[in-house]
Structures are given as C-alpha cells and as structure tokens.
N, C-alpha and C positions, 0 to 999 in steps of 0.2 A: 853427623853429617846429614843434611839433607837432601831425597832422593826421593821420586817418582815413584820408585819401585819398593822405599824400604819396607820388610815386613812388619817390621815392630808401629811403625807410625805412618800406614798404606795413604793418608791423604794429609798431609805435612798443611799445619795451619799457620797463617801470616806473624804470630808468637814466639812462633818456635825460633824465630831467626835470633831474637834476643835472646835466647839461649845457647846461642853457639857460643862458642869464646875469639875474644874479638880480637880481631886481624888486620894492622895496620896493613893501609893503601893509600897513597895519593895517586889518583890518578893521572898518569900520563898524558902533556897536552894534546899526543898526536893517539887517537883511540886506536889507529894499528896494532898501537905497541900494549892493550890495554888485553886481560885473559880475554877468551872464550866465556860469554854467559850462557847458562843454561837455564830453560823455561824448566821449572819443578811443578808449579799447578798452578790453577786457577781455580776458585772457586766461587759460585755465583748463588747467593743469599737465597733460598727456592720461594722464602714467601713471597720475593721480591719478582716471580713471573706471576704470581695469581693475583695480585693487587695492583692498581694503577698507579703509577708514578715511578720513579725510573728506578731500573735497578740495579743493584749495585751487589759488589762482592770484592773480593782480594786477589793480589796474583802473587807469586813467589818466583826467583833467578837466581841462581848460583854462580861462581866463578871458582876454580882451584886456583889457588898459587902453592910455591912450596911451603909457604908458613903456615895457610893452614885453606879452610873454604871460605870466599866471601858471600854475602847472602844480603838480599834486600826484599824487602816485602811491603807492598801496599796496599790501602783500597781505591778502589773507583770506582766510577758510576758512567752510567749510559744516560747522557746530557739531554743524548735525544736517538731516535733510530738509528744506528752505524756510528755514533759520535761517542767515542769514547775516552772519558780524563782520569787526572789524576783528583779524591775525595778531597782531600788535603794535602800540596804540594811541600807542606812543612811536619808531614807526620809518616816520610820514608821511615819505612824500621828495619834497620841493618845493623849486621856486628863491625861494620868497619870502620875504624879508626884513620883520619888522616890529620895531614899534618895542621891544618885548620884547627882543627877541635879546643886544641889549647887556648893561646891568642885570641880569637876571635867569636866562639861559642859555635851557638847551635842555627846563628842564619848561614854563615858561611858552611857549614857541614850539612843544611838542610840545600846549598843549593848545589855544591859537588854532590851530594847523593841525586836532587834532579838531573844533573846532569846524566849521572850513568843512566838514568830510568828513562829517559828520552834518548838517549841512544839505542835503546832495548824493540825491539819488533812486539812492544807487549801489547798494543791496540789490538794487531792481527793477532794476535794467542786471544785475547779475550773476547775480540767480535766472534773467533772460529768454536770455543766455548758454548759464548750464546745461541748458535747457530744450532751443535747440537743438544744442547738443553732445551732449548725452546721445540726442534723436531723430535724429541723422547717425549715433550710433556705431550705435543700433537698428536701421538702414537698412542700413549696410555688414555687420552681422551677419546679417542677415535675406538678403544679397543674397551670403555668400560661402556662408550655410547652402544657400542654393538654388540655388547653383554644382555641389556636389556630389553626385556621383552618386547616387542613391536608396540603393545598401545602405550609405552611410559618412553618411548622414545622422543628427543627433541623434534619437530618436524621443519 
C-alpha cells in the first residue's frame, strides 16, 4: 500500500504503483459514486529549478476500495509559469484494471485513466509543491549568500 507517511518507503515513487497488485474498476459514469482519491506526493525533478526550461516531476493518488488500493501515477511538466499538464496523456501508470482493457487495448484504458487524473485537484497539489520548493531553494540561497564573507558577496 501506498502512503505519505510509510516508513519503509517515506517518499513513494511514480513505479511503485506498477507494483501494487491490480485492482479491477470501471469507473462510474456519475464521479459521486467514484472512491475518495488521495494525494500520496509529488515530486519535482531538483535539477529541473536550477536550469532553464520547464520543470517537470511526478505526482501519485490513491483510492481504497474493498478489493484492494487503486493508485495512479504520472509526470508532468510546467508548460509555462502556473500552467500545469499532463508529460504524456497516454503514459498514466496505474494498477487498475477496467473493463476496456480487454476489447479495446491500451487507447481506451489510456483515456478512462485521463479521465480519473482530470478529475483529480492535481494541478493545485503540484503548483502548491512548486511554490514550496522554489521558496526552500530562495531560503538556502539567501542563507549560503549570507554565509559568505562581505567582499565575495554577489552585490
């Protein structure tokens, strides 16, 4: 099971969902009726704040049912300041099984997986991410600038 908090594996990577054991769903056409998702992390590439060009990382969501946890994992990228997508709309990675899979392959199952992820509040989890990433990197820059001796200082 994936968790925020677990101690064996304290920051759960966008892999591990293929490793759960997969858990039929079809989602329900009315999302009411659709579990509880949960944000597990985000995480954001670090070389990807000290170099130009956009940056990008993964995010992870759980759901319980009684068969077992569903989990979906992607990347994405920062298109541009506050704008934020999906890397690859056809490279959701989930243990869930639905009834699509069979029949119809992996475009019908890549686009009920877009669906759940666009239902998801993951933009605002991942802009709120960047927001403190980028004020911790401000902070250690501010704090190694002010380390240094007054004549090696930027001016």
């Amino acid at each position: 099971m994936l968790r925020a908090d677990d101690p064996v594996w304290p920051v759960p990577e966008a892999w591990m969902v293929l490793s759960l054991r997969p858990v039929s769903w079809q989602p329900p056409d009315d999302e009411s009726q659709w579990p509880t998702w949960t944000h597990v992390t985000t995480r954001i590439q670090d070389s990807a704040l000290s170099v130009s060009g956009p940056v990008r990382g993964d995010t992870i969501w759980t759901a319980a049912l009684e068969d077992g946890q569903l989990a979906l994992a992607w990347e994405w990228v920062e298109w541009r300041p506050g704008v934020i997508v999906l890397s690859d709309p056809m490279a959701i990675s989930s243990n869930i099984l639905t009834e699509d899979d069979a029949p119809h392959g992996p475009r019908v199952r890549a686009i009920t997986l877009n669906r759940v992820a666009h239902s998801l509040p993951w933009q605002q989890q991942v802009l709120e991410a960047l927001r403190a990433k980028r004020a911790a990197t401000a902070s250690q820059a501010q704090q190694s600038q002010d380390a240094l001796p007054a004549y090696r200082r930027a001016a």
